[in-house]
PDB file with one MODEL, atoms N, CA, C and O in Angstrom:
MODEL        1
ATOM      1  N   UNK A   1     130.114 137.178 107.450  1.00  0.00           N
ATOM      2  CA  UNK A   1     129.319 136.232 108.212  1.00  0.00           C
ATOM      3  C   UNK A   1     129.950 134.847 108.135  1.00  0.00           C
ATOM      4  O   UNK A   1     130.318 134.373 107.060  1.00  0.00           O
ATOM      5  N   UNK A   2     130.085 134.111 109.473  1.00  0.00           N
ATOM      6  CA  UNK A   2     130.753 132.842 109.246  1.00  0.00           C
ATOM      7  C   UNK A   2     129.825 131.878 107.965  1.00  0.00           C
ATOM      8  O   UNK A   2     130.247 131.182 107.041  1.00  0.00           O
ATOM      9  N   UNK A   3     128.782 132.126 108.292  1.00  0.00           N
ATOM     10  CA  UNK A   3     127.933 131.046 107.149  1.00  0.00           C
ATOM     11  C   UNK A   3     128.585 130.789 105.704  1.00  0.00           C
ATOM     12  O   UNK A   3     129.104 129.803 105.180  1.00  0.00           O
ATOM     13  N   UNK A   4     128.228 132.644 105.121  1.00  0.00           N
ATOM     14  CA  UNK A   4     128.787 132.764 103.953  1.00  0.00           C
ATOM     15  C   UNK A   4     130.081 132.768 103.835  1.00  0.00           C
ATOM     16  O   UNK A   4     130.342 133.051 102.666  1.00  0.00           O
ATOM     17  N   UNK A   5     131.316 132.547 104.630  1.00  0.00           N
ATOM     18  CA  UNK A   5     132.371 132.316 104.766  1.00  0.00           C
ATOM     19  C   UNK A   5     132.411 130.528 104.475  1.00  0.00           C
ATOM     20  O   UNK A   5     133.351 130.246 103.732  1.00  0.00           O
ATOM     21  N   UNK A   6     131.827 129.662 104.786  1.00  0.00           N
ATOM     22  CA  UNK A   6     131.538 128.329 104.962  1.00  0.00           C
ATOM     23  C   UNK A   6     130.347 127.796 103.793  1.00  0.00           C
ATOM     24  O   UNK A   6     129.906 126.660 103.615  1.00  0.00           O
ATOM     25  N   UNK A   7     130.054 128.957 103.154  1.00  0.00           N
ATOM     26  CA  UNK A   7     129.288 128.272 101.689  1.00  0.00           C
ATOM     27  C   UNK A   7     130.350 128.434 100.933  1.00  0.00           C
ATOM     28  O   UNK A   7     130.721 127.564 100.145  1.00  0.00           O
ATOM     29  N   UNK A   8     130.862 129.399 101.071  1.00  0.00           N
ATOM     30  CA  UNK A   8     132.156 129.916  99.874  1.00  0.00           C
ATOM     31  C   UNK A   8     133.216 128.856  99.711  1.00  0.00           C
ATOM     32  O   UNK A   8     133.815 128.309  98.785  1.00  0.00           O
ATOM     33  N   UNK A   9     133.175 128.807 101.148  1.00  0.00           N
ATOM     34  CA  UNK A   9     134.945 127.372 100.832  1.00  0.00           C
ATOM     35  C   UNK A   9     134.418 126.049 100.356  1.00  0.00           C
ATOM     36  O   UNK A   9     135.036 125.147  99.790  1.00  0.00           O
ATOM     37  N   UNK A  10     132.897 126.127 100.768  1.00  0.00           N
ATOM     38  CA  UNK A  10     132.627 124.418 100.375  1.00  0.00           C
ATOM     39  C   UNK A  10     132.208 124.679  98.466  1.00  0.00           C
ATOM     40  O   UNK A  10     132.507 123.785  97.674  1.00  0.00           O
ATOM     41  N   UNK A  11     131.746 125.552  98.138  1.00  0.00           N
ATOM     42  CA  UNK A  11     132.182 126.245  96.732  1.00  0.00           C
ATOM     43  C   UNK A  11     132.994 125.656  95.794  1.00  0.00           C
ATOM     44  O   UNK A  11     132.893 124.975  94.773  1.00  0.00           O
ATOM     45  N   UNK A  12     134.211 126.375  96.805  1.00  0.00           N
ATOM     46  CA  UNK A  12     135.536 126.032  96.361  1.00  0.00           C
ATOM     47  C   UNK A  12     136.105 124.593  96.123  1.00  0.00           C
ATOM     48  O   UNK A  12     137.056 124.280  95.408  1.00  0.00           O
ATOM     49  N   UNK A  13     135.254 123.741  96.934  1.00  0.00           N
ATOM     50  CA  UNK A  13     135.957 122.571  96.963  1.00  0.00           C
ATOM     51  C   UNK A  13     134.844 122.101  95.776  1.00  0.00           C
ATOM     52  O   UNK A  13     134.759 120.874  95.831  1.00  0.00           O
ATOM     53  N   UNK A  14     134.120 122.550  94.913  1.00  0.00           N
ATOM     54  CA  UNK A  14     132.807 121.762  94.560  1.00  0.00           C
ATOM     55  C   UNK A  14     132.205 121.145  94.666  1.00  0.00           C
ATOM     56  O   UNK A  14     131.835 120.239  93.920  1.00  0.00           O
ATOM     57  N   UNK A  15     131.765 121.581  96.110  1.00  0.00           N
ATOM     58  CA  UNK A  15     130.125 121.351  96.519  1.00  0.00           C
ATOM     59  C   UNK A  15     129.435 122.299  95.968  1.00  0.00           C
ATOM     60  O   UNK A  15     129.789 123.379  95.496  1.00  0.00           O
ATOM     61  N   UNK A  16     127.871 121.539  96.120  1.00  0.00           N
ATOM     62  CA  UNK A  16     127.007 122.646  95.885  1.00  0.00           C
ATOM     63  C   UNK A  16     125.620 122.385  96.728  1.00  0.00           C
ATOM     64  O   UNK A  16     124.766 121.673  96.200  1.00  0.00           O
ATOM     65  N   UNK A  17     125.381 122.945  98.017  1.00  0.00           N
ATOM     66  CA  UNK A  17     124.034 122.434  98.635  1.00  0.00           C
ATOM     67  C   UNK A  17     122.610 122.355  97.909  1.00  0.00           C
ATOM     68  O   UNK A  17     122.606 122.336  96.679  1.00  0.00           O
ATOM     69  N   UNK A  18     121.429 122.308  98.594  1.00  0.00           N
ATOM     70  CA  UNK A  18     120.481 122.004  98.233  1.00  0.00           C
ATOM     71  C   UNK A  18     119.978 120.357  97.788  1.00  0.00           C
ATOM     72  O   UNK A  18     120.735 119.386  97.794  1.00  0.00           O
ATOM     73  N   UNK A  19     118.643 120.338  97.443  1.00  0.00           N
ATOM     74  CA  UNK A  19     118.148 119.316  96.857  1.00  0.00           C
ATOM     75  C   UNK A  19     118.523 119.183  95.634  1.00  0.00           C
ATOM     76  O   UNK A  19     118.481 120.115  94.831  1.00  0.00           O
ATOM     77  N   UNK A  20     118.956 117.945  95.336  1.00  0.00           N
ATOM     78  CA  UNK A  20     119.203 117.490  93.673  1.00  0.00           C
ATOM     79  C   UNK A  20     117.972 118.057  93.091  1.00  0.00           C
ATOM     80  O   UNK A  20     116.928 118.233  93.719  1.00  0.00           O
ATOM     81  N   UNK A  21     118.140 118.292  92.029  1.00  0.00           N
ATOM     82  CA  UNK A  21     116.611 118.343  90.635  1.00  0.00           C
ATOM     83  C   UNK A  21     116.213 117.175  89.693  1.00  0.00           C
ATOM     84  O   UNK A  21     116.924 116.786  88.765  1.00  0.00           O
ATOM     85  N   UNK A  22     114.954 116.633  90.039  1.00  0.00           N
ATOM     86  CA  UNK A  22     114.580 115.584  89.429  1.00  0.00           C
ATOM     87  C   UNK A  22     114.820 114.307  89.781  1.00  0.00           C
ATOM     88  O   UNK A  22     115.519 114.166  90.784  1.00  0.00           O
ATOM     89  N   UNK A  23     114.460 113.394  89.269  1.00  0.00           N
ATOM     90  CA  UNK A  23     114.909 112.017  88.848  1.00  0.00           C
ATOM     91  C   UNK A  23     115.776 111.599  88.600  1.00  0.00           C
ATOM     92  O   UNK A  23     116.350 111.849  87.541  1.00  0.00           O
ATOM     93  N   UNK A  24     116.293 110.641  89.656  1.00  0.00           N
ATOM     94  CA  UNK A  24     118.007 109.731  88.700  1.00  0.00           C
ATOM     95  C   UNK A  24     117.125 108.787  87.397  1.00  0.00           C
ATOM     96  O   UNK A  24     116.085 108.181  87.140  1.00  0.00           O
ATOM     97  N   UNK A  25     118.523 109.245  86.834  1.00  0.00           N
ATOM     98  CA  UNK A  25     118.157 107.948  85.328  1.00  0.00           C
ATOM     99  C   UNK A  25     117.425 106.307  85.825  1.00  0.00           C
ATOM    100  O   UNK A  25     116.514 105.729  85.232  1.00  0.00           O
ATOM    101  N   UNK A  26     118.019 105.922  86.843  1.00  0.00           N
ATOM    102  CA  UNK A  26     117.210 105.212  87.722  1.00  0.00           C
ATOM    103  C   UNK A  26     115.954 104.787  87.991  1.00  0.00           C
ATOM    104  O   UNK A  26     115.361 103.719  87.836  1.00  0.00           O
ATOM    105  N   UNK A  27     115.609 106.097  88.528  1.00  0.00           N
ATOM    106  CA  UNK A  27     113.881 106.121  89.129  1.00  0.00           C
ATOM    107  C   UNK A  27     113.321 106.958  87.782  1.00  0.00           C
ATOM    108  O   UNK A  27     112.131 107.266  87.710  1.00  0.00           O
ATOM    109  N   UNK A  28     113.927 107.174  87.110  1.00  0.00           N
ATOM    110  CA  UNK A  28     112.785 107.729  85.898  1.00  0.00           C
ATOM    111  C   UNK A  28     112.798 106.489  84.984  1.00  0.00           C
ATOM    112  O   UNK A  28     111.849 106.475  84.200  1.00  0.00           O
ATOM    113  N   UNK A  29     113.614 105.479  84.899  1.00  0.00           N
ATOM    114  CA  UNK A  29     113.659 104.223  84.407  1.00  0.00           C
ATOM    115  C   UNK A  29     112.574 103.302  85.075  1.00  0.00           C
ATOM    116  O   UNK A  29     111.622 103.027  84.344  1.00  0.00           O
ATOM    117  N   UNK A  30     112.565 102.811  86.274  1.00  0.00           N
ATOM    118  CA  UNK A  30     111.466 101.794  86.717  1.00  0.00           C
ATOM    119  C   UNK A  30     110.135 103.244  87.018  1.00  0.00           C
ATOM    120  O   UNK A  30     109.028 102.740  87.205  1.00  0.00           O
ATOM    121  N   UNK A  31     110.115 104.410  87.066  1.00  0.00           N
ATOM    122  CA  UNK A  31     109.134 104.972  86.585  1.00  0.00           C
ATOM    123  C   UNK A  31     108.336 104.573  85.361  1.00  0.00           C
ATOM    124  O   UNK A  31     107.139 104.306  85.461  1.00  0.00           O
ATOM    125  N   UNK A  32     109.092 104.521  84.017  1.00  0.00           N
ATOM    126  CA  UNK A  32     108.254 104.250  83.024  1.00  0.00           C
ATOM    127  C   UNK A  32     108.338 102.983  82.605  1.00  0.00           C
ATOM    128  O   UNK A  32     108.036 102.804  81.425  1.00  0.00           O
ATOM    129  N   UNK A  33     108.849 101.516  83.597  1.00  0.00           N
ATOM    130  CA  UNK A  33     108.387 100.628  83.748  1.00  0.00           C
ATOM    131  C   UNK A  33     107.619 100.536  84.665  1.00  0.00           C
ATOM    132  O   UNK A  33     107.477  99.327  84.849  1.00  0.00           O
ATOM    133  N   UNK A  34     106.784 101.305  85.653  1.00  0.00           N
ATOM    134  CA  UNK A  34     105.684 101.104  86.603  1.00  0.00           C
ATOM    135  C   UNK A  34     104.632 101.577  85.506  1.00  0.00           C
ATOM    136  O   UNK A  34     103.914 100.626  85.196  1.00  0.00           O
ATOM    137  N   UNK A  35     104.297 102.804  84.785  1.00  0.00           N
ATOM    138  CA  UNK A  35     103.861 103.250  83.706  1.00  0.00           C
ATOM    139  C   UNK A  35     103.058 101.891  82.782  1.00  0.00           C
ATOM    140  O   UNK A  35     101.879 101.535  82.780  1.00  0.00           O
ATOM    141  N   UNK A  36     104.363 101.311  81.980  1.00  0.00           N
ATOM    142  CA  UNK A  36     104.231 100.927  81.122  1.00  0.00           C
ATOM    143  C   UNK A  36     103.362  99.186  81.765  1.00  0.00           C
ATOM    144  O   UNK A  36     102.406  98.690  81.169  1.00  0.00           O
ATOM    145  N   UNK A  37     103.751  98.805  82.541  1.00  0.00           N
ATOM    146  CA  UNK A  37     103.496  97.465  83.173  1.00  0.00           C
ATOM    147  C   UNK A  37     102.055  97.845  83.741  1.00  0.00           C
ATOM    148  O   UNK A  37     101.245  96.924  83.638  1.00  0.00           O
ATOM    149  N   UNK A  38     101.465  99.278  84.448  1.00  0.00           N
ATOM    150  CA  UNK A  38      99.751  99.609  84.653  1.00  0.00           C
ATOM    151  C   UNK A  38      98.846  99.768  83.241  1.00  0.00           C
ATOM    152  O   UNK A  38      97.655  99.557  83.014  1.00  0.00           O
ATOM    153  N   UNK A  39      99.500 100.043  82.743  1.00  0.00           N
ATOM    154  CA  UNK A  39      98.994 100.195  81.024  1.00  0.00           C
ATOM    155  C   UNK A  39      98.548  98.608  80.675  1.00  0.00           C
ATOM    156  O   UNK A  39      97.402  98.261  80.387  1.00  0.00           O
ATOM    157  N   UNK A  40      99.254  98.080  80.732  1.00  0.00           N
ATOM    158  CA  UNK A  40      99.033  96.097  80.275  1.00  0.00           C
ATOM    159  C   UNK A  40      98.076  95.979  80.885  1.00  0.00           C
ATOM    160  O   UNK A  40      97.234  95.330  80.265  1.00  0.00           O
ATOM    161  N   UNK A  41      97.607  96.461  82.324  1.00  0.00           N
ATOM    162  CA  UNK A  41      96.532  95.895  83.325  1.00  0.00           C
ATOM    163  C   UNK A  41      96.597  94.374  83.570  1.00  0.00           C
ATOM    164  O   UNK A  41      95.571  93.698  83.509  1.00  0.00           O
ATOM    165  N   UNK A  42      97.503  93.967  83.779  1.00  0.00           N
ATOM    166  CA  UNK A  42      97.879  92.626  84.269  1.00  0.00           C
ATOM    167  C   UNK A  42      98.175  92.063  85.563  1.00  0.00           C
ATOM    168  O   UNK A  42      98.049  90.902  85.953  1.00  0.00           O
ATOM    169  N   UNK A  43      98.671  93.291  86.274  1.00  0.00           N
ATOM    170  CA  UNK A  43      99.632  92.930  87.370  1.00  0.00           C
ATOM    171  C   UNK A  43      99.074  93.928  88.834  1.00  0.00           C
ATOM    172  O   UNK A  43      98.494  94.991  88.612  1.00  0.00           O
ATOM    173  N   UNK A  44      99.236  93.619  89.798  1.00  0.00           N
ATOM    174  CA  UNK A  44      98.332  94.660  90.690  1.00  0.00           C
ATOM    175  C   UNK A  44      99.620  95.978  91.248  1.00  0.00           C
ATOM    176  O   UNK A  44     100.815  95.871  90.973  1.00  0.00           O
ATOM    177  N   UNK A  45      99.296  96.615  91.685  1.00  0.00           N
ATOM    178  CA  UNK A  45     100.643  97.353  92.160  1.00  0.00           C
ATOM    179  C   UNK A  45     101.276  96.593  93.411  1.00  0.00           C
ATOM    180  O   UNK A  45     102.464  96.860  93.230  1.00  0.00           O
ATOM    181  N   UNK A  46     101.246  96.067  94.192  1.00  0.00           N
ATOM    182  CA  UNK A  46     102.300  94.960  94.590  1.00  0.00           C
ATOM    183  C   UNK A  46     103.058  94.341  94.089  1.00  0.00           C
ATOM    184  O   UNK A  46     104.217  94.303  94.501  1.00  0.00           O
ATOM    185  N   UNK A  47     102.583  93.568  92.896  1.00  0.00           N
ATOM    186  CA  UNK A  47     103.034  92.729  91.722  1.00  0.00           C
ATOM    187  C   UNK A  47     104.198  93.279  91.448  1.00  0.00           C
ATOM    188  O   UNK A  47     105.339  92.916  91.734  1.00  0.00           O
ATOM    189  N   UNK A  48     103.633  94.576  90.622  1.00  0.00           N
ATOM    190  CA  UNK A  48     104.842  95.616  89.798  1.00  0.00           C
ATOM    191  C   UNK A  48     105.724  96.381  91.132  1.00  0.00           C
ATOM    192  O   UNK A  48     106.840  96.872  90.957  1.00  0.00           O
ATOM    193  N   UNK A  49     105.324  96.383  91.884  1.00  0.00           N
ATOM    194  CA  UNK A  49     106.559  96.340  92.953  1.00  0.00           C
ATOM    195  C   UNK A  49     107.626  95.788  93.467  1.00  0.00           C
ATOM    196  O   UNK A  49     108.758  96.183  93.747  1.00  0.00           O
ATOM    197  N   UNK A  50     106.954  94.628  93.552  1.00  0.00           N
ATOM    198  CA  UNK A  50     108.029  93.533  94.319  1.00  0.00           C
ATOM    199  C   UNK A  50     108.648  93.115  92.647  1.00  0.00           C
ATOM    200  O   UNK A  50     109.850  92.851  92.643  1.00  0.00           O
ATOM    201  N   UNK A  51     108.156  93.062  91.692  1.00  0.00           N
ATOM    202  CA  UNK A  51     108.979  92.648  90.224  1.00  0.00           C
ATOM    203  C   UNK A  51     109.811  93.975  90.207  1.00  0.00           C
ATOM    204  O   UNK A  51     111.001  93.667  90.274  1.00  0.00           O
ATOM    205  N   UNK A  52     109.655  95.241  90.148  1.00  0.00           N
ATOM    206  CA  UNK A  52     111.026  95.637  90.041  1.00  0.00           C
ATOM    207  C   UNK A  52     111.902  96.392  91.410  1.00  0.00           C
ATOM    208  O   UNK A  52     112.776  97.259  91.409  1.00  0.00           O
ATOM    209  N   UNK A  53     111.277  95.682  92.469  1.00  0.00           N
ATOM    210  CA  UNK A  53     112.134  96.143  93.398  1.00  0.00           C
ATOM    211  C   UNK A  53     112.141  97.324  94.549  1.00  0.00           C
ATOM    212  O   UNK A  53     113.002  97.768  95.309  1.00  0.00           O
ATOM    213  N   UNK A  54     110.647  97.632  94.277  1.00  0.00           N
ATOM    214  CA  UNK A  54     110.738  98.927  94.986  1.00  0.00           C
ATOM    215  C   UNK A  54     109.431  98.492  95.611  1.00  0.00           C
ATOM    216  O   UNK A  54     108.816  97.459  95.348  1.00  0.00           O
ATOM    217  N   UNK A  55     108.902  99.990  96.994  1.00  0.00           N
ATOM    218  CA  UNK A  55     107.939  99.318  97.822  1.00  0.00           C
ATOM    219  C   UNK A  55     106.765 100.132  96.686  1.00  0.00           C
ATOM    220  O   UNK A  55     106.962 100.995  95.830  1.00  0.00           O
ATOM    221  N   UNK A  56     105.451  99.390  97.145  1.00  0.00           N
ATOM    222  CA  UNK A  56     103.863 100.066  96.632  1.00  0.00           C
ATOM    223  C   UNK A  56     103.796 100.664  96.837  1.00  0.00           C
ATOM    224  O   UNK A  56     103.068 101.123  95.957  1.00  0.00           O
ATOM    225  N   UNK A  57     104.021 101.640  97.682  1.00  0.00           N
ATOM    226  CA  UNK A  57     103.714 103.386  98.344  1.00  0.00           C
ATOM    227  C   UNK A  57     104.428 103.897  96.792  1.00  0.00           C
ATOM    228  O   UNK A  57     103.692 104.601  96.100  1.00  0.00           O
ATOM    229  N   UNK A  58     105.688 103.599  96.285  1.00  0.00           N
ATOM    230  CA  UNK A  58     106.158 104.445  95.109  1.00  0.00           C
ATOM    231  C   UNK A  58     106.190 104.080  94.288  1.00  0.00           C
ATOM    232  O   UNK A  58     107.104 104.289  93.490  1.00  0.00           O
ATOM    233  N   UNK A  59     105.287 103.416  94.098  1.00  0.00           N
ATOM    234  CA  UNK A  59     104.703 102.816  92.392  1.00  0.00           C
ATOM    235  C   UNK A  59     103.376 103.987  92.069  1.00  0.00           C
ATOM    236  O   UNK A  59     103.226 104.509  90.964  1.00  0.00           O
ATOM    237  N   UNK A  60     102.458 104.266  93.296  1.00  0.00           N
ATOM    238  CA  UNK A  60     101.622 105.196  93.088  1.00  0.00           C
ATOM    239  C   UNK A  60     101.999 106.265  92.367  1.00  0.00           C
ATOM    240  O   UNK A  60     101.551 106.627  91.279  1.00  0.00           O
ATOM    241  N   UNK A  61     103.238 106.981  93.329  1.00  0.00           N
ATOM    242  CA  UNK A  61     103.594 108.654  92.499  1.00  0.00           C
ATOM    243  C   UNK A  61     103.975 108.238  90.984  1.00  0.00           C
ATOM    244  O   UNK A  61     103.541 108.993  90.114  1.00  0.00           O
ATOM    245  N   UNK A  62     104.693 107.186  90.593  1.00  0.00           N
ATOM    246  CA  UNK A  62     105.327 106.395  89.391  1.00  0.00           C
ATOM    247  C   UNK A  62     103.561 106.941  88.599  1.00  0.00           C
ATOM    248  O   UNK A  62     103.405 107.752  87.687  1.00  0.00           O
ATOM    249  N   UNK A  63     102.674 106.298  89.214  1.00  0.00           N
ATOM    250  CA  UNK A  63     102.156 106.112  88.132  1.00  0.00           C
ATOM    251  C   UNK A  63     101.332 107.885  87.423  1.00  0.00           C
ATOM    252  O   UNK A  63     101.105 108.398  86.327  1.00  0.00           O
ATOM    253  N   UNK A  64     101.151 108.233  88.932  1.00  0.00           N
ATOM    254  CA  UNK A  64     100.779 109.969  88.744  1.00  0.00           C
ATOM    255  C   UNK A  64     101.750 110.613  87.630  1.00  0.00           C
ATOM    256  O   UNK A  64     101.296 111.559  86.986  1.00  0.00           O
ATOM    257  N   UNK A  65     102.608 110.318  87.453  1.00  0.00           N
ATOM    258  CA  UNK A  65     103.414 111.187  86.607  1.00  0.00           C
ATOM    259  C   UNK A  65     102.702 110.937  85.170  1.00  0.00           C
ATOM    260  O   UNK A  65     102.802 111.800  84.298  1.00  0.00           O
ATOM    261  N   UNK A  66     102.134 109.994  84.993  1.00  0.00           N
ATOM    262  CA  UNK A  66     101.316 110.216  83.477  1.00  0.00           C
ATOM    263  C   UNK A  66      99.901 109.689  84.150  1.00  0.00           C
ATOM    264  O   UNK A  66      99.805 108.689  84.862  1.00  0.00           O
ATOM    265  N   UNK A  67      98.958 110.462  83.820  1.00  0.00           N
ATOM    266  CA  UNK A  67      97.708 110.120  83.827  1.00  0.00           C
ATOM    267  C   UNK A  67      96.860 109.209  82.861  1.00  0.00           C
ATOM    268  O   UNK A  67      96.635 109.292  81.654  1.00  0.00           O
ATOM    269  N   UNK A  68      96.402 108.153  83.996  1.00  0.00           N
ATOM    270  CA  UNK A  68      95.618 106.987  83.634  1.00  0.00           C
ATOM    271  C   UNK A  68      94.641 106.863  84.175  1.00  0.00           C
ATOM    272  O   UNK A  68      94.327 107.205  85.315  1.00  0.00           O
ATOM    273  N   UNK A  69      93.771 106.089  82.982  1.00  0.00           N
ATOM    274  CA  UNK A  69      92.176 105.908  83.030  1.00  0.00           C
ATOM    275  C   UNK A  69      91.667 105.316  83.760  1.00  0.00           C
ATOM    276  O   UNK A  69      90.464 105.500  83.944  1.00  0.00           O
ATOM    277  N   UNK A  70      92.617 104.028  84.726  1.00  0.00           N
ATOM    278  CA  UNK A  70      92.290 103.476  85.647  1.00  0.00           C
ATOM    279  C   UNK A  70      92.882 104.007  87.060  1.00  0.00           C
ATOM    280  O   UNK A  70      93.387 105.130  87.038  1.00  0.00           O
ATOM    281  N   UNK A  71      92.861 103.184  88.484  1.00  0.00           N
ATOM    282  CA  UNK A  71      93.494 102.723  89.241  1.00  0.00           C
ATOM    283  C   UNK A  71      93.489 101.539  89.493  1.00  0.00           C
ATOM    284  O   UNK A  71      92.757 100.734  88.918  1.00  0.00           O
ATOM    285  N   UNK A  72      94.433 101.207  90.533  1.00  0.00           N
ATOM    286  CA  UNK A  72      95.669  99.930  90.714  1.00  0.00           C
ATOM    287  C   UNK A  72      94.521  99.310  92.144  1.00  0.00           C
ATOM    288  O   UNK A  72      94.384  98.126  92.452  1.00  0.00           O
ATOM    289  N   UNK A  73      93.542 100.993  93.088  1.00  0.00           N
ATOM    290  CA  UNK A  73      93.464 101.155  94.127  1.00  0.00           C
ATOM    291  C   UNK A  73      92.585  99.652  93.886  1.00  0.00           C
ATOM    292  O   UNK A  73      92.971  98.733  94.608  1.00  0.00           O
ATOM    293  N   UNK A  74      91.225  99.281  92.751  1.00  0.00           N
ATOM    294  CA  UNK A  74      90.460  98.747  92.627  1.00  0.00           C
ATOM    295  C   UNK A  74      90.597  97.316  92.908  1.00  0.00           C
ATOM    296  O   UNK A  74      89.741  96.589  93.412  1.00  0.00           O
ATOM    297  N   UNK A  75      92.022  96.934  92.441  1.00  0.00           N
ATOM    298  CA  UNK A  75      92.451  95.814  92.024  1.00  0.00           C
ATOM    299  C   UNK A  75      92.265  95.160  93.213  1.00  0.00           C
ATOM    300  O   UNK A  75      92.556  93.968  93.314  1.00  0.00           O
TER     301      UNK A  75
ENDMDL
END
């Protein structure tokens, strides 16, 4: 089959398709500074957004990854 003819060579060259797995060291980094900065309860999730750089839509999932007693939604 041409396909599997054309996974094989890109193989060869080391590729490997699909979706990455997980988190770059990166986003699991200002992850558990979105974490750690909702914990203080100081700052609203905008705040802790625009301070490290990323939009409010992904400070939410940031913060889902550990479960907390509050939300940000209230603020």
């Amino acid at each position: 089959m041409p396909s599997e003819a054309g996974l094989s060579a890109a193989r060869a060259c080391g590729r490997q398709g699909g979706r990455p797995k997980g988190m770059t060291k990166e986003a699991s980094d200002k992850a558990q500074a979105v974490r750690t900065l909702c914990e203080k309860r100081e700052k609203s999730a905008q705040e802790i957004a625009k301070l490290l750089g990323i939009s409010r839509a992904k400070v939410y999932p940031y913060m889902a990854l550990q479960p907390l007693s509050y939300s940000l939604i209230d603020r």
